[in-house]
PALOTOR-420117 format. One record per residue (C-alpha): residue number from 1; residue in three letters; y, x, z. Coordinates in nm, 3 decimals. Layout:
BEGIN
<r k="NUM" r="ALA" north="Y" east="X" up="Z"/>
...
This chain:
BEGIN
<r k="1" r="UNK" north="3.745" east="5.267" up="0.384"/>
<r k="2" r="UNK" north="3.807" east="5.219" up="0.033"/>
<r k="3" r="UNK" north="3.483" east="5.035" up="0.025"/>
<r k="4" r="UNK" north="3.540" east="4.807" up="0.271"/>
<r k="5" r="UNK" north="3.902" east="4.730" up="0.037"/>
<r k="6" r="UNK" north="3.699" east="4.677" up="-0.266"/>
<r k="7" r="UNK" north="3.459" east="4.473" up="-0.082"/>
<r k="8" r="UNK" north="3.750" east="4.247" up="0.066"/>
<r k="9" r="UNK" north="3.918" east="4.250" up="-0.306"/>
<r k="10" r="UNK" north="3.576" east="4.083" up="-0.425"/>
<r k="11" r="UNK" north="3.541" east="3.784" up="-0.135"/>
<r k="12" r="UNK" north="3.913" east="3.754" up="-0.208"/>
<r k="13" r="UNK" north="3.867" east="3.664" up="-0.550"/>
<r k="14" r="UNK" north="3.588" east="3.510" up="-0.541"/>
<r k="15" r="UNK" north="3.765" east="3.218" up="-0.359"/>
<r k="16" r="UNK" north="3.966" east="3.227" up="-0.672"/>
<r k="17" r="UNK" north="4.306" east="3.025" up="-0.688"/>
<r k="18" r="UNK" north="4.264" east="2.905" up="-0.322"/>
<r k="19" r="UNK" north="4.203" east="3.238" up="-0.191"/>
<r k="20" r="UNK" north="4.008" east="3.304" up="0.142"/>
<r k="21" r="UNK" north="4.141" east="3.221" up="0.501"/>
<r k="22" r="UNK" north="4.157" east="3.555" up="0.712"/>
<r k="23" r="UNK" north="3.927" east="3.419" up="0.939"/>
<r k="24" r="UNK" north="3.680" east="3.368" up="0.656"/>
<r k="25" r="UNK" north="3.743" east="3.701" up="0.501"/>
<r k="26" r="UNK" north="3.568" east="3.933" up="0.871"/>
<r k="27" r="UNK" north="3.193" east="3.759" up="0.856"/>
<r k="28" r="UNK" north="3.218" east="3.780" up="0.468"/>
<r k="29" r="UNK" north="3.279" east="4.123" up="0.519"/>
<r k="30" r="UNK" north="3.008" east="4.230" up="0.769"/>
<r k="31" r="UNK" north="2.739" east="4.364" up="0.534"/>
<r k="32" r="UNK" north="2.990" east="4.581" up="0.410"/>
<r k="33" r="UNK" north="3.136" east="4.690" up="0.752"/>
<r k="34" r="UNK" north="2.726" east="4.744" up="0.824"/>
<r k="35" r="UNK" north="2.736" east="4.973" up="0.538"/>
<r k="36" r="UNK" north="2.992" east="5.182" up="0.665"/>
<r k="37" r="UNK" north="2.888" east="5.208" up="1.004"/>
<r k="38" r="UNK" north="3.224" east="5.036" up="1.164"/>
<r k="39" r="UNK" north="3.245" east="4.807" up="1.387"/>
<r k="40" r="UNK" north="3.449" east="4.477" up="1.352"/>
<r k="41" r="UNK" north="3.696" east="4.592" up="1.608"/>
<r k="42" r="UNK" north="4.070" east="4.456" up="1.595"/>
<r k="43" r="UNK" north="4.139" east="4.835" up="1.533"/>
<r k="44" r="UNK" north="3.967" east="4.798" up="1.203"/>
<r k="45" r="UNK" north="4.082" east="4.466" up="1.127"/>
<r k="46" r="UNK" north="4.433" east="4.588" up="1.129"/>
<r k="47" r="UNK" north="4.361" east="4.869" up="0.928"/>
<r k="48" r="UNK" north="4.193" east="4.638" up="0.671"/>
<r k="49" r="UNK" north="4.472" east="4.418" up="0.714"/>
<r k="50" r="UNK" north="4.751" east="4.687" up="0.644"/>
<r k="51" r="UNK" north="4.565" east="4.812" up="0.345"/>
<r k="52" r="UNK" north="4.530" east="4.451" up="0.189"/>
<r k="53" r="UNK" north="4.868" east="4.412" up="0.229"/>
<r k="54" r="UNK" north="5.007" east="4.676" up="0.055"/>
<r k="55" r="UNK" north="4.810" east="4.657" up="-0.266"/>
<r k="56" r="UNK" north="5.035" east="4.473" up="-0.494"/>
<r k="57" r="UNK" north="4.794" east="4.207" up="-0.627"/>
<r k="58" r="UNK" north="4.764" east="4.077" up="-0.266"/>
<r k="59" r="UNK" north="4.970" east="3.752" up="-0.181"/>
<r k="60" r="UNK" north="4.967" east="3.579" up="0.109"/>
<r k="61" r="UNK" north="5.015" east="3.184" up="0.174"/>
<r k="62" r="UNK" north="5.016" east="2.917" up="0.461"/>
<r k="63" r="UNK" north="4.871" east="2.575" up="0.455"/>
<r k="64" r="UNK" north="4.676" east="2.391" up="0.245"/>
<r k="65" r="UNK" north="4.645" east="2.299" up="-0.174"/>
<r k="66" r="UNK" north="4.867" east="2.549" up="-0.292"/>
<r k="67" r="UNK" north="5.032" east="2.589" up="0.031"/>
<r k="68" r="UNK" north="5.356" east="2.824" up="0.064"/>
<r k="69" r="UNK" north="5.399" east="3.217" up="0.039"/>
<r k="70" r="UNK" north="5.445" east="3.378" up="0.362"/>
<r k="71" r="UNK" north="5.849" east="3.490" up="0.402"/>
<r k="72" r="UNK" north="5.874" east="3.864" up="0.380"/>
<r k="73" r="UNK" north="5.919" east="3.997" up="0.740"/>
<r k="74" r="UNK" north="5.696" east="3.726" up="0.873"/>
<r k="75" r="UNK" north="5.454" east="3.819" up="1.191"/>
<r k="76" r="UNK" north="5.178" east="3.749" up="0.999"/>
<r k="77" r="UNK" north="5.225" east="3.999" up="0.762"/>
<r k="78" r="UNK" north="5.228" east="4.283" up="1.039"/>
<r k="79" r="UNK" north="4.992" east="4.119" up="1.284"/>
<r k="80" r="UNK" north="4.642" east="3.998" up="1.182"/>
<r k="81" r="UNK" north="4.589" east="3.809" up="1.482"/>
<r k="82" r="UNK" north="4.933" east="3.624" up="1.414"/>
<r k="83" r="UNK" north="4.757" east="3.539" up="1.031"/>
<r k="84" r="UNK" north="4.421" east="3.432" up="1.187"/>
<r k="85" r="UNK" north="4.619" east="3.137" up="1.417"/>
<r k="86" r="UNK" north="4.810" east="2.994" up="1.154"/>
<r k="87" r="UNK" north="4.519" east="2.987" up="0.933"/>
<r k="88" r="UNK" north="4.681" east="3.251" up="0.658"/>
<r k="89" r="UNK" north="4.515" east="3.336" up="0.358"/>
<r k="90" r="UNK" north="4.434" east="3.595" up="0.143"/>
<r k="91" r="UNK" north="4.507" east="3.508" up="-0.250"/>
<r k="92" r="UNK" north="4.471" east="3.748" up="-0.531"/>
<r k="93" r="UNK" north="4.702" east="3.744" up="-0.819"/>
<r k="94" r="UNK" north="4.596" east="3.527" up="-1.144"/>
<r k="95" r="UNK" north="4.541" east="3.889" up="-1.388"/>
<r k="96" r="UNK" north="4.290" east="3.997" up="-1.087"/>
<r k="97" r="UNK" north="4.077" east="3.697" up="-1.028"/>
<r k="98" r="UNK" north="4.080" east="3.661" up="-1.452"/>
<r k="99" r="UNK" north="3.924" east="4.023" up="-1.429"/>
<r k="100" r="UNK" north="3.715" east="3.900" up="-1.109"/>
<r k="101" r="UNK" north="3.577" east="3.628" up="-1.381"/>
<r k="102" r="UNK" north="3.534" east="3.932" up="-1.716"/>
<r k="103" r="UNK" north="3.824" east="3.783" up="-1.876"/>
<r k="104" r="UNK" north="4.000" east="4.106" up="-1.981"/>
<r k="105" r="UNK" north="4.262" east="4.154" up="-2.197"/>
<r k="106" r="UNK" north="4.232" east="3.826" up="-2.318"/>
<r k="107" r="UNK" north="4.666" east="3.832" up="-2.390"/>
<r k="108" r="UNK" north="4.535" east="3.995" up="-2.678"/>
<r k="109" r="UNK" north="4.285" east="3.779" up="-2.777"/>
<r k="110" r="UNK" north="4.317" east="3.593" up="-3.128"/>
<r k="111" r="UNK" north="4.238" east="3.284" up="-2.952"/>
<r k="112" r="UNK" north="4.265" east="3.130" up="-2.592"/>
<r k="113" r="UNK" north="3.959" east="3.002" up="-2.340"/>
<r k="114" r="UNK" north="3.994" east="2.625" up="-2.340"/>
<r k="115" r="UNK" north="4.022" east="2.470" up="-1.994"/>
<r k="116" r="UNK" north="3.672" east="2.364" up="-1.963"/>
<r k="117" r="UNK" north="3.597" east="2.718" up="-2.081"/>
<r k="118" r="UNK" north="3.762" east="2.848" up="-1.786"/>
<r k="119" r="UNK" north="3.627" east="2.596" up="-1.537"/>
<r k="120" r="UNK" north="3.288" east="2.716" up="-1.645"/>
<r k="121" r="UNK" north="3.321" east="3.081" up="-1.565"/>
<r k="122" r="UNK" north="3.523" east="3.004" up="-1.230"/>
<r k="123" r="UNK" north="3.233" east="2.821" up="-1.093"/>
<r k="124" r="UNK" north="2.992" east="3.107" up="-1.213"/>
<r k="125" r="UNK" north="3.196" east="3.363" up="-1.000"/>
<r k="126" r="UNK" north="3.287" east="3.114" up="-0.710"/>
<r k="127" r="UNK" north="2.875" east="3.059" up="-0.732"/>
<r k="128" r="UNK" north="2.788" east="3.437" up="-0.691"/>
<r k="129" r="UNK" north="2.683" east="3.387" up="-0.312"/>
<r k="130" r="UNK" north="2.567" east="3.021" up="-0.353"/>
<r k="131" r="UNK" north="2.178" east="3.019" up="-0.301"/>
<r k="132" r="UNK" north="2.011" east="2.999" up="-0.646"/>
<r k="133" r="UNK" north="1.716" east="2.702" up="-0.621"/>
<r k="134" r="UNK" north="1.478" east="2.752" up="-0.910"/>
């Protein structure tokens, strides 16, 4: 199981800022539920979903742009078939998708990444499943 977390920790930040919609995040996760010999049944979907949710660096948000956090005690937070209709997602917090992208430590750095800087290595990691064309 803790596989399948750190496998749905990666798509998650890999959608960066946006984050991924829950209905995104089960066929982005099938190679890995291959792997483990599961199943996408909705009794591993809510397991999934209940481990997501209690990892600290796991937010989740309604709507579109920069849409709006889900109230604590919300459905959606309990049921993952609540999430999927209201088209819920999954976003990581800033300090994770920065380590997602290699940028660690970087408080500590003597100097900051400009903004195109930035840009550049958020399209490398949001191009890590894009088909490479040579």
């Amino acid at each position: 199981m803790d596989a399948l977390i750190s496998a749905a920790l990666e798509e998650v930040c890999a959608r960066l800022s946006y984050g991924i919609p829950v209905t995104d995040l089960w066929p982005a996760l099938r190679g890995a539920l291959e792997a483990a010999g599961l199943p996408l049944s909705p009794a591993v979907k809510r397991v999934l979903w209940a481990r997501l949710l209690a990892l600290p660096v796991i937010s989740l948000v309604v709507g579109d742009g920069d849409g709006s956090p889900v109230a604590p005690g919300d459905p959606a937070e309990k049921d993952v078939e609540e999430a999927e209709r209201r088209g819920v997602r999954l976003v990581s917090s800033a300090p994770l998708r920065d380590n997602f992208l290699g940028m660690y430590d970087h408080r500590f750095a003597k100097s900051e990444l400009s903004a195109v800087q930035k840009a550049a290595l958020e399209l490398v990691g949001a191009s890590r499943c894009a088909p490479m064309y040579i």
